[in-house]
MIDO-16969 format. One record per residue: residue number from 1; x, y, z of N, C-alpha, C in turn. Coordinates in steps of 0.05 Angstrom, whole numbers. Layout:
N
R, NUM, X, Y, Z, X, Y, Z, X, Y, Z;
...
END
This chain:
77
R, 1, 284, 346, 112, 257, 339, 120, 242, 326, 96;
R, 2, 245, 344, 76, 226, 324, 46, 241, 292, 43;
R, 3, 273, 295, 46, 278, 265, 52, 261, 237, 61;
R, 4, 260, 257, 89, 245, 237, 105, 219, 223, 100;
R, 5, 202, 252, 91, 170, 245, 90, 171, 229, 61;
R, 6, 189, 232, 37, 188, 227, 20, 197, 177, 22;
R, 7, 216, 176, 44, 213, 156, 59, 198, 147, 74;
R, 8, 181, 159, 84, 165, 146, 101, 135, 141, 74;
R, 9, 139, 163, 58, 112, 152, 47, 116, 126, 22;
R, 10, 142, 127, 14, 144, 110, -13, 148, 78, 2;
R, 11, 167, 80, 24, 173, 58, 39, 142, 45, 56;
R, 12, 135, 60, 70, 118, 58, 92, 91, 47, 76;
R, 13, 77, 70, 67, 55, 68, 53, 47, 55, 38;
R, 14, 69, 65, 7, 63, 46, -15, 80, 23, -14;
R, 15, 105, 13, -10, 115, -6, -5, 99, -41, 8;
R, 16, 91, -19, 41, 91, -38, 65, 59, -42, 59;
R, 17, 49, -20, 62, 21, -26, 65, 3, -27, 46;
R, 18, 9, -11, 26, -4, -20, -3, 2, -51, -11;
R, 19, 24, -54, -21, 37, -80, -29, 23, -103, -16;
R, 20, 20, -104, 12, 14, -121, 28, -16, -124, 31;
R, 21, -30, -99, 30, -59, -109, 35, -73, -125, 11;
R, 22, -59, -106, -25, -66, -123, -40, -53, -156, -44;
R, 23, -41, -160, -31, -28, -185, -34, -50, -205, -21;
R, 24, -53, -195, 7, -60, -208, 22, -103, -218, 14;
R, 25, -103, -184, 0, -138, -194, -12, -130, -205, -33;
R, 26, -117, -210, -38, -121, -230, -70, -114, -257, -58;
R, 27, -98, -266, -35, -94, -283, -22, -125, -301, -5;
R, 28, -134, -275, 2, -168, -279, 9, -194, -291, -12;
R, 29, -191, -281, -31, -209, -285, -55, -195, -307, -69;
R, 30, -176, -317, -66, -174, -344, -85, -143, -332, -108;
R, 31, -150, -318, -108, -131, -303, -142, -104, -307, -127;
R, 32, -90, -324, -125, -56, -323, -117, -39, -306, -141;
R, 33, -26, -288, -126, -14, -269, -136, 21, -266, -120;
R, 34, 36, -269, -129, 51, -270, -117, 65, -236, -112;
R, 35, 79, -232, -89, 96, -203, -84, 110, -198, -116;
R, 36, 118, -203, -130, 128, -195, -149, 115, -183, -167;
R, 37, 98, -200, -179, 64, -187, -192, 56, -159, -189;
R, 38, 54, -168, -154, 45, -134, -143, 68, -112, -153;
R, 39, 82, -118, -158, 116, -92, -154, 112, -80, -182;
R, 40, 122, -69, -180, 133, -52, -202, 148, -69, -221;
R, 41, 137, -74, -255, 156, -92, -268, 167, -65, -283;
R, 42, 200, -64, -289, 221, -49, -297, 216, -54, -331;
R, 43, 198, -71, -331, 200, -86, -359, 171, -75, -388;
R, 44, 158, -75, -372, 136, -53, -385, 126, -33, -373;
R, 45, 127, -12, -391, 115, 10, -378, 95, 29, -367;
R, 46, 79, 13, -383, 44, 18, -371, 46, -1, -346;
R, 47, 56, -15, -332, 49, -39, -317, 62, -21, -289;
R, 48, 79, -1, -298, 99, 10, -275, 87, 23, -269;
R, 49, 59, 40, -282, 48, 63, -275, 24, 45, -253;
R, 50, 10, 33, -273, -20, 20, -259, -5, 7, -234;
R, 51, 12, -16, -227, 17, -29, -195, 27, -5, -188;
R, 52, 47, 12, -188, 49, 36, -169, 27, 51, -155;
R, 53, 3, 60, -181, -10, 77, -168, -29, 53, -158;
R, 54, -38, 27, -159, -46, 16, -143, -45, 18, -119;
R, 55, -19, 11, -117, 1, 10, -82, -1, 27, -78;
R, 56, 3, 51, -86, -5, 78, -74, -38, 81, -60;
R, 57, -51, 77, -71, -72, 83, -70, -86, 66, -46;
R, 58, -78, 44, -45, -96, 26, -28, -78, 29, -5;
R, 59, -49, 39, -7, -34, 38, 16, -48, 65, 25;
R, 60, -47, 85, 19, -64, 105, 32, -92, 103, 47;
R, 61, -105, 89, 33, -132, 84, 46, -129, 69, 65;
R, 62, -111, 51, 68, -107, 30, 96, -89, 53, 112;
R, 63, -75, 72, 106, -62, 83, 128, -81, 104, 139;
R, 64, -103, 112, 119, -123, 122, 137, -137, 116, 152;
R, 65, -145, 92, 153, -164, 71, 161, -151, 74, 199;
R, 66, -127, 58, 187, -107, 56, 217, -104, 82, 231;
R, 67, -111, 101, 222, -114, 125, 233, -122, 133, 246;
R, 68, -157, 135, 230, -177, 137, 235, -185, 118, 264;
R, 69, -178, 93, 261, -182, 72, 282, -169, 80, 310;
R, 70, -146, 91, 307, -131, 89, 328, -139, 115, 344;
R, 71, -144, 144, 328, -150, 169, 338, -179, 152, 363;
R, 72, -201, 144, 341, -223, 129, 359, -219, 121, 385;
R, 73, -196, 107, 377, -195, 85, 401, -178, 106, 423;
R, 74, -158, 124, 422, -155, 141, 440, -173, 162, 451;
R, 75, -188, 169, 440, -196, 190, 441, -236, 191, 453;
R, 76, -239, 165, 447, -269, 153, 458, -268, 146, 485;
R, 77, -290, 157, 488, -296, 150, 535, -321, 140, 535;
END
């Protein structure tokens, strides 16, 4: 079971939806940033901490968001 959740949150969250929302607002505001940028560089080590807990962080808040939205949208009459 920790397997799993431990996949669904590193893949799902920070991966898919962190990675992607910041991509996509820097894509919005002008700042081209490419998917690589966003990742994890293997190469310095302050850089592995700050884009991880980025992606982490913003991927959580968008998976709340979608949450939040969708409970709404079921659950409103």
């Amino acid at each position: 079971m920790e397997f799993l959740t431990e996949i669904i949150f590193r893949w799902l969250i920070v991966n898919t939806l962190g990675l992607y929302s910041r991509y996509v607002f820097f894509k919005i505001i002008g700042r081209k940033k490419s998917i690589k940028q966003l990742t994890v560089n293997e190469n310095i080590k302050n850089d592995n901490l700050s884009q991880g807990l980025y992606n982490a962080l913003i991927g959580l808040i968008v998976f709340c968001l979608i949450s939040i939205t969708i409970a709404y949208i079921v659950f409103s009459n």
